[in-house]
C-alpha positions in Angstrom: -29.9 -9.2 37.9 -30.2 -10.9 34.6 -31.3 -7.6 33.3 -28.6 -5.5 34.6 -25.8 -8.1 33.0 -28.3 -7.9 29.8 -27.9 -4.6 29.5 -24.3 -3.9 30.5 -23.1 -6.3 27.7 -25.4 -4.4 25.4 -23.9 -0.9 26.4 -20.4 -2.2 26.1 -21.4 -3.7 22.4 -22.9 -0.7 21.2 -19.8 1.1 22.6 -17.3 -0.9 20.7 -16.2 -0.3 16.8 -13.8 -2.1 15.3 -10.5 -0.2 14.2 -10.0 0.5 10.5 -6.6 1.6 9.5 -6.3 3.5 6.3 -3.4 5.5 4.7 -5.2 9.0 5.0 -3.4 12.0 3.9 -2.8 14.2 6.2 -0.5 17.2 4.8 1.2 18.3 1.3 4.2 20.1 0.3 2.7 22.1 -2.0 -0.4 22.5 0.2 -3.5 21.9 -1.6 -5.0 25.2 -3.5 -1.5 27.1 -2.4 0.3 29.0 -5.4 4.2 28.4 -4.9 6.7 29.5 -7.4 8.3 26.2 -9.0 8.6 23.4 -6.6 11.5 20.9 -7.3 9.3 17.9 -5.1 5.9 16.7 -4.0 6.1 15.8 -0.1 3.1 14.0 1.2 2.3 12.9 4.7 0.0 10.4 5.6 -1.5 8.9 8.5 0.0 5.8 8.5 3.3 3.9 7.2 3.4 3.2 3.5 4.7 0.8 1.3 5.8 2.5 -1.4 5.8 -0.1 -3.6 2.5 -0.2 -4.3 2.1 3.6 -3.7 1.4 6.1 -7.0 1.8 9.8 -7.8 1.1 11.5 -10.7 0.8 15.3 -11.3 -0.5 16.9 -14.0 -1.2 20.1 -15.9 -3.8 21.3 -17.3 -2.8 19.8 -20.7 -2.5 16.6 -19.2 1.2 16.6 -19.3 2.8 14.5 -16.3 5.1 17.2 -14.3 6.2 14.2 -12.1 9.7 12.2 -12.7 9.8 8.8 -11.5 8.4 6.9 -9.0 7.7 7.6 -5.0 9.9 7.8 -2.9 10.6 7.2 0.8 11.3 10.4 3.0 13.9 9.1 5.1 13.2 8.9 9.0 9.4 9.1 7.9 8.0 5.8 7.1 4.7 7.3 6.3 5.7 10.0 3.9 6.3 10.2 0.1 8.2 12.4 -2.4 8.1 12.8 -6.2 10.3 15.2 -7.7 8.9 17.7 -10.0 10.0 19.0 -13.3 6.9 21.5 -14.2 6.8 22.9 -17.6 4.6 25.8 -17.5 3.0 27.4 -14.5 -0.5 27.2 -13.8 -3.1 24.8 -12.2 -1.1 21.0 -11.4 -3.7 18.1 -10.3 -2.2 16.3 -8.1 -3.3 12.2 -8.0 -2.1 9.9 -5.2 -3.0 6.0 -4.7 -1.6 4.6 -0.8 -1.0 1.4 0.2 -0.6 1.2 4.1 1.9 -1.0 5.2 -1.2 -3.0 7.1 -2.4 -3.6 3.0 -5.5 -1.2 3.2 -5.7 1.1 0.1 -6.6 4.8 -0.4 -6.9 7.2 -3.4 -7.5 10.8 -3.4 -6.4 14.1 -5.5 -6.0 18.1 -5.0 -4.8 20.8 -6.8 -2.1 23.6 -6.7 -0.6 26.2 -8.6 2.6 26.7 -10.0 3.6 30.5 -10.8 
């Protein structure tokens, strides 16, 4: 009997991970590697609510000019979605760089590209 219980409480252990919540991207506006013809705004979607506060965007050419103006900003009825208007100077390749503070404080960082015709 003792082995049964043993093994049971070891089965439901090994079953069990603990949660991690992470501000994951999920979705772009550009999409990553599209070509669109000059966007006015960044849109990106992520998988959990942000706070913006903490939150970065920065897109750049390939000169390393910044195409963004200003700061995040919240996407109204979407608490985990951020936009950053764009004001791009020359088409071509745009890297795009993203920092995400979840509203649980867990951190994420990532970057794509796009191109701008």
């Amino acid at each position: 009997m003792k082995l049964r219980i043993i093994a049971l409480g070891l089965a439901f252990l090994a079953g069990a991970h603990p949660a991690f919540a992470h501000a994951h991207l999920l979705r772009s506006q550009p999409a990553a590697g599209s070509t669109v013809h000059a966007p006015k705004a960044l849109r990106l979607a992520f998988t959990e609510a942000l706070d913006l506060a903490f939150c970065r965007v920065t897109v750049t050419d390939a000169a390393g000019d910044n195409d963004a103006t200003g700061s995040p900003q919240a996407v109204v009825g979407h608490p985990n979605e951020m936009a950053v208007a764009l004001h791009i100077r020359k088409p071509g390749k745009l890297t795009v760089t993203w920092q995400a503070l979840s509203t649980d404080t867990h951190k994420t960082h990532g970057s794509f590209s796009f191109t701008a015709d």
